[in-house]
MDAnalysis code that builds the backbone (N, CA, C; Angstrom):
import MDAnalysis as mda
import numpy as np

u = mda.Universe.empty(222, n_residues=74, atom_resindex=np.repeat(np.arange(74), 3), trajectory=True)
u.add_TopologyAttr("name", ["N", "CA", "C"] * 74)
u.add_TopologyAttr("resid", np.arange(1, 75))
u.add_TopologyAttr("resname", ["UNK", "UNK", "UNK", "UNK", "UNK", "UNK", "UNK", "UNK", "UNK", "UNK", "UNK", "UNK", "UNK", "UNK", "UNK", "UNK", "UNK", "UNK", "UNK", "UNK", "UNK", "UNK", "UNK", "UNK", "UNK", "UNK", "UNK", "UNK", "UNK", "UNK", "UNK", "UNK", "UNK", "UNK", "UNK", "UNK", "UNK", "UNK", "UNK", "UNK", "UNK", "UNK", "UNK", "UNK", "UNK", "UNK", "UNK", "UNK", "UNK", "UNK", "UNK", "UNK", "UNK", "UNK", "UNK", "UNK", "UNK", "UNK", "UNK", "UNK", "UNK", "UNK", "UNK", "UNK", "UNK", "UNK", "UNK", "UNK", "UNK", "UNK", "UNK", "UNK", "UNK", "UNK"])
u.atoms.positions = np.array([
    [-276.214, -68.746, -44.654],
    [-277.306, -67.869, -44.247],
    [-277.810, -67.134, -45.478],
    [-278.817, -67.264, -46.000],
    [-279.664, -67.178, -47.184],
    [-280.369, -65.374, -46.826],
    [-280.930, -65.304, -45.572],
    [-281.835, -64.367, -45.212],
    [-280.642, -63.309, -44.141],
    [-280.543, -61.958, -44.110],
    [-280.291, -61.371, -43.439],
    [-281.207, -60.116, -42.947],
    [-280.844, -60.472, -41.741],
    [-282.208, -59.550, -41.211],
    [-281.466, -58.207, -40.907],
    [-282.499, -57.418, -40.670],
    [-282.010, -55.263, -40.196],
    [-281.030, -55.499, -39.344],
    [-281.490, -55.900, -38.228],
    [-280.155, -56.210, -36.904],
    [-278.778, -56.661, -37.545],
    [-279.004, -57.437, -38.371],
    [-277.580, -58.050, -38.662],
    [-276.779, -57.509, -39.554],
    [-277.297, -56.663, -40.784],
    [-276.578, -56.086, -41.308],
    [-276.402, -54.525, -40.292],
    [-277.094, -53.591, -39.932],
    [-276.622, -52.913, -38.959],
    [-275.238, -53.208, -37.706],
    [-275.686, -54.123, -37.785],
    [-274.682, -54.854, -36.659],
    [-273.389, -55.079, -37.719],
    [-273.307, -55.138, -39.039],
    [-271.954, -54.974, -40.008],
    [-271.651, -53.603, -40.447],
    [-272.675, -52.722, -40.582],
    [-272.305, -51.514, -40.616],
    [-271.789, -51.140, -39.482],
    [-272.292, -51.337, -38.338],
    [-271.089, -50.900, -37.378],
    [-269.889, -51.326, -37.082],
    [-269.945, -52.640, -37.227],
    [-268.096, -53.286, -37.351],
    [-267.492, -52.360, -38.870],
    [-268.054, -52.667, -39.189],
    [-267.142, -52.280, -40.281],
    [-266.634, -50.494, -39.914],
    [-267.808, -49.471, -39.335],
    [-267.513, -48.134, -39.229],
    [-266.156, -48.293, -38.155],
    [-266.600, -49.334, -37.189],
    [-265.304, -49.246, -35.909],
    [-263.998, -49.487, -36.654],
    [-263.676, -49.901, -37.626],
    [-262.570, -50.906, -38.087],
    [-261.986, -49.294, -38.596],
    [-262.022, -49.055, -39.698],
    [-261.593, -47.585, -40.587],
    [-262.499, -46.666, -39.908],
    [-262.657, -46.307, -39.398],
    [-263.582, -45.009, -38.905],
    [-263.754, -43.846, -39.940],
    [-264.981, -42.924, -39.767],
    [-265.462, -42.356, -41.047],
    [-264.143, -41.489, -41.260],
    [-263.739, -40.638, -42.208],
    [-262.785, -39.725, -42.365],
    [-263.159, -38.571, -43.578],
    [-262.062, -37.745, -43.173],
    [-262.472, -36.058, -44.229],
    [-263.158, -35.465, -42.909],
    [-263.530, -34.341, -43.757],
    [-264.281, -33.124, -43.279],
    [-265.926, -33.485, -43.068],
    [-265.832, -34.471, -44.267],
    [-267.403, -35.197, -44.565],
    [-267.991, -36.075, -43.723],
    [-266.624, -36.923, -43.584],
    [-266.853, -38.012, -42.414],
    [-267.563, -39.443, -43.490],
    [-266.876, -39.055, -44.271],
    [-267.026, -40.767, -45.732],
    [-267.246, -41.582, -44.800],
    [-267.780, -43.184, -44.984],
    [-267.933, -44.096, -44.901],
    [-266.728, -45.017, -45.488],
    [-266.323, -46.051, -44.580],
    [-265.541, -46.799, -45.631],
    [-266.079, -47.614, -46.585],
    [-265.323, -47.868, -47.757],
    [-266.368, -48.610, -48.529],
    [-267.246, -49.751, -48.132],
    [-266.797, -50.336, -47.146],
    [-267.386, -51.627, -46.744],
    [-269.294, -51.207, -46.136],
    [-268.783, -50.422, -44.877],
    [-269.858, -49.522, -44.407],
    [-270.658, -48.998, -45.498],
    [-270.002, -48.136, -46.589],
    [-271.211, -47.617, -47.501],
    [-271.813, -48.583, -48.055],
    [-271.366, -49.610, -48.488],
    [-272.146, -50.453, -49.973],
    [-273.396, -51.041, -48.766],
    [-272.960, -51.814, -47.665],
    [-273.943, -51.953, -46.858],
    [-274.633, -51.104, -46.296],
    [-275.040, -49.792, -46.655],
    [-275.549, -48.740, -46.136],
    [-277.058, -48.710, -47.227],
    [-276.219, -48.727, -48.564],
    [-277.812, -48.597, -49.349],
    [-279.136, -50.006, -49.127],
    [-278.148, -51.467, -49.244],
    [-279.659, -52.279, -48.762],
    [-280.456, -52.395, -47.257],
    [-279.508, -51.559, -45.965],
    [-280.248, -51.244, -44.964],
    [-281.407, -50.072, -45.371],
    [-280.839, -49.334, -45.711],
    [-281.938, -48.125, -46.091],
    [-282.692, -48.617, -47.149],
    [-283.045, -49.759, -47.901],
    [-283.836, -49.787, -48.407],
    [-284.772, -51.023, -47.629],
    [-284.292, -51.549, -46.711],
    [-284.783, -52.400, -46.104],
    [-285.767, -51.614, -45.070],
    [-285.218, -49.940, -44.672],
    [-285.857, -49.346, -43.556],
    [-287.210, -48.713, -44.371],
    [-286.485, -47.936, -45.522],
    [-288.110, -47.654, -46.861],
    [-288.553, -48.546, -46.979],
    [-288.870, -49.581, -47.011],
    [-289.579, -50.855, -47.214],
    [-290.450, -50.957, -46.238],
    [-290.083, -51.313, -44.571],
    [-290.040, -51.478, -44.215],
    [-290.311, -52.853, -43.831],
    [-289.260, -53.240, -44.225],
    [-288.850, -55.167, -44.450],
    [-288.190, -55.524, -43.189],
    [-287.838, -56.498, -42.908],
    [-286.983, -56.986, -41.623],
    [-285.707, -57.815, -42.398],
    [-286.174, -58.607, -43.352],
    [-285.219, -59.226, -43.704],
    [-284.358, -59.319, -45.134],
    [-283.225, -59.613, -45.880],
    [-283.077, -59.036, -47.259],
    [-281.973, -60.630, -47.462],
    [-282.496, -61.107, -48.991],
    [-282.015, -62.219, -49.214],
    [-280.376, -61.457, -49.798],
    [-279.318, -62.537, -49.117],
    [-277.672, -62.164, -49.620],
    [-278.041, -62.253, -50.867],
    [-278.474, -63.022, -51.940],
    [-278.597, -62.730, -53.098],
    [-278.780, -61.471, -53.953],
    [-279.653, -60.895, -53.167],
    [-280.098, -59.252, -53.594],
    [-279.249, -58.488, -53.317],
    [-277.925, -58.414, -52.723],
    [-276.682, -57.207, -52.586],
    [-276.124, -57.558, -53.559],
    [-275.739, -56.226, -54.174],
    [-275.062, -55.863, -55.298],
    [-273.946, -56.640, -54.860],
    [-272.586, -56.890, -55.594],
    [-271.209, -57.502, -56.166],
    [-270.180, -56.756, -54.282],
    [-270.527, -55.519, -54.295],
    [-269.343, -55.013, -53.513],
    [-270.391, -55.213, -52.043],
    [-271.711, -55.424, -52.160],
    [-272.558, -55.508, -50.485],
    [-271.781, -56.641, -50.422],
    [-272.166, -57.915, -51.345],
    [-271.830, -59.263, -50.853],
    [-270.496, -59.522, -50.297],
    [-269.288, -58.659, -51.105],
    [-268.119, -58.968, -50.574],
    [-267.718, -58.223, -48.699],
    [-268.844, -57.491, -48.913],
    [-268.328, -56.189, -47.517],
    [-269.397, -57.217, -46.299],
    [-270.186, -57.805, -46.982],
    [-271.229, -59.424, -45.633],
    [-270.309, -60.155, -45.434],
    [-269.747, -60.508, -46.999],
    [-268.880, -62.098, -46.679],
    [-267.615, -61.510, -45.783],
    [-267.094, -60.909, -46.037],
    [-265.780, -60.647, -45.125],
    [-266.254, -60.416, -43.943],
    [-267.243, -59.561, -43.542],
    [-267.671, -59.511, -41.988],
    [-268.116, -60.899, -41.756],
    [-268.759, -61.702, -41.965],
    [-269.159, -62.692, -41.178],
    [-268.063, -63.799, -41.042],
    [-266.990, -63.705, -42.522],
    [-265.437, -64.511, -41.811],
    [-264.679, -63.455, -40.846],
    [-264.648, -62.536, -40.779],
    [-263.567, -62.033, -39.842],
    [-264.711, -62.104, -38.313],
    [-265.946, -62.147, -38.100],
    [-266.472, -62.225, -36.591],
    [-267.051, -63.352, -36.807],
    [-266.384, -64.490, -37.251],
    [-266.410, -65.821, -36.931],
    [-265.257, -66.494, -36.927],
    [-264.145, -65.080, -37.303],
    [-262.676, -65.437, -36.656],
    [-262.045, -66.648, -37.773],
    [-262.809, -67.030, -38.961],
    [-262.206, -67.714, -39.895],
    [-260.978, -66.817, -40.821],
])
């Protein structure tokens, strides 16, 4: 999958928030949740629908790739 659309990475920010849930006083993000947090929000300033996997930084790509093997159960 080349193209990821708003829904779908939202839909990893929330697995990922359910998994570690936020924590502190602050209520952090886990890393997985944050790194995928900045290309949604730039996808919402944009207002784009879709964002090529190529364009996430080193730690987005690893926090996509692991969500889409662990909820495809590989």
């Amino acid at each position: 999958m080349s193209e990821i659309s708003i829904q779908e990475l939202e839909a990893a920010i929330n697995f990922w928030r359910a998994r570690p849930p936020a924590s502190g006083d602050e209520l952090v993000l886990c890393k997985e949740a944050s790194a995928l947090s900045k290309p949604y929000a730039l996808l919402i300033v944009q207002r784009r629908n879709t964002l090529s996997r190529d364009r996430l930084d080193a730690n987005a790509q690893q926090a996509w790739d692991s969500y889409v093997r662990l909820k495809n159960g590989l």
